[in-house]
N, C-alpha and C positions, 0 to 999 in steps of 0.2 A: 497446550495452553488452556488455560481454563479461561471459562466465560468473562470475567474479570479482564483478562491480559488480554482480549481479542478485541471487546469495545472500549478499549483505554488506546487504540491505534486509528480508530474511524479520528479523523480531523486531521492528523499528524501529519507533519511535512514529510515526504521521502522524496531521495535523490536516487533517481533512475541509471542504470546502467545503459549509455549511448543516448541519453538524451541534456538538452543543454540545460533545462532550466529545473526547476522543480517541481514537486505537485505534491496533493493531498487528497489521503485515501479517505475516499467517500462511503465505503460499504465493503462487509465480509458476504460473502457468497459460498456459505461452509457446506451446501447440500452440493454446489458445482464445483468445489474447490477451486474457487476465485477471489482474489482480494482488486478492487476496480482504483483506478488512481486517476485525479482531474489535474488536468493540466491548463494553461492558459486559453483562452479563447473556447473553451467548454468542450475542449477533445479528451473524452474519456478510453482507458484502455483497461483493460482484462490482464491478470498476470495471476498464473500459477501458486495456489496456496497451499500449505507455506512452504512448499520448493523455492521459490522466488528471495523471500527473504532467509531462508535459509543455505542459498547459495549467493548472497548477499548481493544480487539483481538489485532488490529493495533494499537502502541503508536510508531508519528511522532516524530523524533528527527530530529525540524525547523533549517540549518542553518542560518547563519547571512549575 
């Protein structure tokens, strides 16, 4: 991905695999290979970059 396509995903809604509701990824963490995702009540989580959305853990919901 080029620089371009990685900060066009910070805000984005994703819908997690095994969780109920949704969240939105707050920050790339490209030297840790981590993309971080906030969820309600301020609980943030770490998930594997881009394994994660590439084994479709992460599915973006792009807006317009």
């Amino acid at each position: 991905m080029s620089w371009s396509n990685e900060t066009r995903l910070i805000g984005e809604r994703v819908k997690v695999e095994n969780e109920k509701g949704f969240g939105v990824i707050t920050r790339i963490d490209m030297e840790r290979g981590l993309i971080y995702v906030l969820y309600k009540r301020m609980r943030e989580e770490a998930y594997p970059y881009p394994e994660a959305i590439d084994q479709q853990k992460l599915r973006i919901e792009m807006r317009k």
